[in-house]
N, C-alpha and C positions, 0 to 999 in steps of 0.2 A: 073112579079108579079103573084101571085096567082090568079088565078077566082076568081070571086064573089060567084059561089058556097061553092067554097072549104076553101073560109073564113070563111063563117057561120055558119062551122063542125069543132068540137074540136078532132084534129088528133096529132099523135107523130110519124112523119118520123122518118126514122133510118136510120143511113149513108151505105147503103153497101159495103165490099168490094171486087171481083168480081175477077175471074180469069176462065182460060179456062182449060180442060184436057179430052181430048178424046171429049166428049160435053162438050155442055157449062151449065156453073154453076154459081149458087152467095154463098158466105158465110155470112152472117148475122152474120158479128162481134162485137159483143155486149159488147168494153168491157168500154163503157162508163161509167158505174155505175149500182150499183144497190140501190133499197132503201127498207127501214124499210115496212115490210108489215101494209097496215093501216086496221082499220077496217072492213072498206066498199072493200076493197080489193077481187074480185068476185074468192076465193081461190080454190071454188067448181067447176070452169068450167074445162074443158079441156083447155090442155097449149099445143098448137102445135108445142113452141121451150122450151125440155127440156133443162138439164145439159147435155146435151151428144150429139152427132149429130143423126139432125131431119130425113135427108131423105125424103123431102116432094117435092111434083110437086105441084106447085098451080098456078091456072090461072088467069091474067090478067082478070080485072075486071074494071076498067078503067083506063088512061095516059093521064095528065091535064099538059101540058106547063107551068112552072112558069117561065122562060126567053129565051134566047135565046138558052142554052146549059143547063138546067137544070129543068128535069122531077118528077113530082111525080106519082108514079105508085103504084095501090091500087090491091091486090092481095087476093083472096076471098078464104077462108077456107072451107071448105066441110062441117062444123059443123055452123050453126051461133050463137050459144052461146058460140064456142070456142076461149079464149083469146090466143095471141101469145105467155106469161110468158114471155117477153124482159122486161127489167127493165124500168119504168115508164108508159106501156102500156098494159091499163084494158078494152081497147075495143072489143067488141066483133065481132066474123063474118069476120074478114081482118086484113092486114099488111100493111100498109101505108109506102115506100120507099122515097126517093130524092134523085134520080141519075143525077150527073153530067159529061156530055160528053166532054172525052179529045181527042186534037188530037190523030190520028191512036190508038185509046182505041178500043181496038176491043170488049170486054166485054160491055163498057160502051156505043156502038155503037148499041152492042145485041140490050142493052136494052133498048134502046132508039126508036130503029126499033120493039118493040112489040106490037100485037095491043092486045085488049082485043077480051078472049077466048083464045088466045096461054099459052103456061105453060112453067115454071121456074123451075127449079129443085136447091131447098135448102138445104143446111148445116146450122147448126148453134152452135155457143160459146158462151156461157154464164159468163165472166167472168166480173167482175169491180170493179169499185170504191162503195165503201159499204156509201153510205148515210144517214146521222141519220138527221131529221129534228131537227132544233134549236142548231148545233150542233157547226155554226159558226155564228158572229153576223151579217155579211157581208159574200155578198163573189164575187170574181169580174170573169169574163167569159168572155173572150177574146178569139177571132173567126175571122179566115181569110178564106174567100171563102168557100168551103164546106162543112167546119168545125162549120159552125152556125149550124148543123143540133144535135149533143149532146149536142150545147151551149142551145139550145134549149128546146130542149128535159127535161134537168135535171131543166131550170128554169120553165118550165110546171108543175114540178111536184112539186116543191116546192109551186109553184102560188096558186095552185087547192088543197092544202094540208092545211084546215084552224087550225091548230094545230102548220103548221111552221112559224114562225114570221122573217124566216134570206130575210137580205135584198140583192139587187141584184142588179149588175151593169156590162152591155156588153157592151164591147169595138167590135166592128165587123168592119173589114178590105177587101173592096175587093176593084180590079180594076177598077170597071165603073159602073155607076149610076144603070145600069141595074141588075148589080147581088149584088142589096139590096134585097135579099130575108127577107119575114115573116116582113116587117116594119107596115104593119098596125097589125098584133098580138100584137108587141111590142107596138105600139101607142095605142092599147088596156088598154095591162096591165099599161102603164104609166099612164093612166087613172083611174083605178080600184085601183092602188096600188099608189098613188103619192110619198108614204113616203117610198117605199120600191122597186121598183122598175126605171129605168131609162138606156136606150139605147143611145148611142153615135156613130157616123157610121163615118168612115175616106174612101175616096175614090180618089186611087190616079191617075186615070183619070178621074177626073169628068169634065160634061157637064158645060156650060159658066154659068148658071144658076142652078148649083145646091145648094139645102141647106146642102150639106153634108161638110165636112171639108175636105181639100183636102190633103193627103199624106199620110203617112203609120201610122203603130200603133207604136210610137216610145217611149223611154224615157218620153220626155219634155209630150206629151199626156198622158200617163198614170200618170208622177205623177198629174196633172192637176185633169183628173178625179179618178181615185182607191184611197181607201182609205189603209191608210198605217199602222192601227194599226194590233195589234198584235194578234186579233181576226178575221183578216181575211183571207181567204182564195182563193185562184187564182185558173183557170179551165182555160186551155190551148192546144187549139186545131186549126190547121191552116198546110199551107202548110211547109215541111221540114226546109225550109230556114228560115221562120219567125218565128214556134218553138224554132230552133236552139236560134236566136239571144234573143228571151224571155229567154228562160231556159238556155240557156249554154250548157256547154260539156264539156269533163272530162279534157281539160286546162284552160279552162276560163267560167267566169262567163257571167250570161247572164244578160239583163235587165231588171230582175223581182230581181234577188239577188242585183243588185246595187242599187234597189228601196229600201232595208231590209227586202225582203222577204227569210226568211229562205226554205230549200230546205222542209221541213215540213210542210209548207206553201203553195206549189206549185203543181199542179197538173197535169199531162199530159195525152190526152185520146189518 
């Protein structure tokens, strides 16, 4: 789980994804979404990830433990009124990461091995999903293991957006109790939002006493919870396999179409 500090701080991790060549590097794949710029939108600052590649070394500025395999690493900009320009993130001064370590991941080992003051050298893409607030009445966001980090992300930005009224429902799927990342955010906004928000966790090794529901994110569960009319909209991000069996593939459908979700309907980050 997250600190108690870093609960208390309204942050927008971004998933990275990482590879090596010659040194080592991350690219900051952005292509979860983008959204409608708001007002208050600080348009003036400097944006340290344009459209183009950044080219940037920034250093490690702190590395906060949220499980046993899974770091948030906060990376300080040289300017501190300068935003990153990643879509849903208006903070200023840093970049806020959540890096998950895989076995022999040697990238995700880097970066797991960094302390603060050592430097990063980024890339970044700007591309995505174009978000219009109000623009579905519902929409449901379904996330397995590290992939909660845009499920996130984009309902952040709807939350904090008092002009969007769409309602919100995560399905999030991981192996064991422990990689529930961000449940008290969510128990936050279940709070703040009761009519519009709601979190459902499946955990398909859970502990003798957990409150989570035990097994994957299947059929019989989503029709139970997602709502099935025809203004809603699906955001699906999770590991290959469970993709797959959501979305389908170019022979068969998957378990989002057998629900009546049109492919128009459907989303994949």
């Amino acid at each position: 789980m997250i600190t108690g500090a870093l609960l208390n701080r309204s942050w927008s991790p971004t998933v990275v994804t990482t590879f090596a060549a010659g040194s080592l590097a991350a690219v900051i794949t952005t292509r979860y979404f983008t959204q409608s710029v708001r007002a208050d939108s600080p348009s003036s600052s400097r944006k340290m990830f344009g459209g183009g590649p950044a080219l940037l070394s920034l250093p490690l500025e702190t590395g906060e433990k949220l499980n046993h395999n899974t770091r948030l690493l906060r990376f300080k900009f040289d300017d501190p009124e300068a935003v990153s320009g990643l879509p849903a993130n208006d903070e200023k001064g840093h970049l806020d990461l959540i890096v998950k370590q895989y076995p022999n991941g040697k990238m995700s080992t880097h970066l797991h091995g960094l302390q603060p003051g050592q430097s990063l050298f980024f890339l970044s893409s700007l591309k995505g999903y174009q978000w219009k607030p109000n623009a579905h009445k519902h929409i449901a966001l379904i996330a397995g293991g590290a992939g909660i980090t845009p499920i996130y992300q984009l309902a952040q930005a709807i939350l904090r957006n008092p002009e969007d009224k769409t309602a919100l429902t995560v399905v999030f799927g991981v192996n064991s109790d422990s990689d529930v990342l961000l449940k008290k955010e969510f128990a936050d906004w279940e709070k703040q939002f009761p009519d519009r928000f709601k979190a459902i966790y499946t955990v398909s090794r859970p502990l003798e006493d957990s409150p989570h529901l035990k097994g994957y994110v299947t059929k019989e569960l989503l029709q139970k919870v997602v709502s099935h009319e025809k203004e809603t909209m699906v955001f699906v991000c999770g590991p290959p396999s469970m993709e797959q069996a959501l979305v389908g593939g170019w022979r068969r459908q998957g378990i989002l179409q057998e629900l009546g979700f049109s492919k128009d309907q459907i989303h994949k980050f």
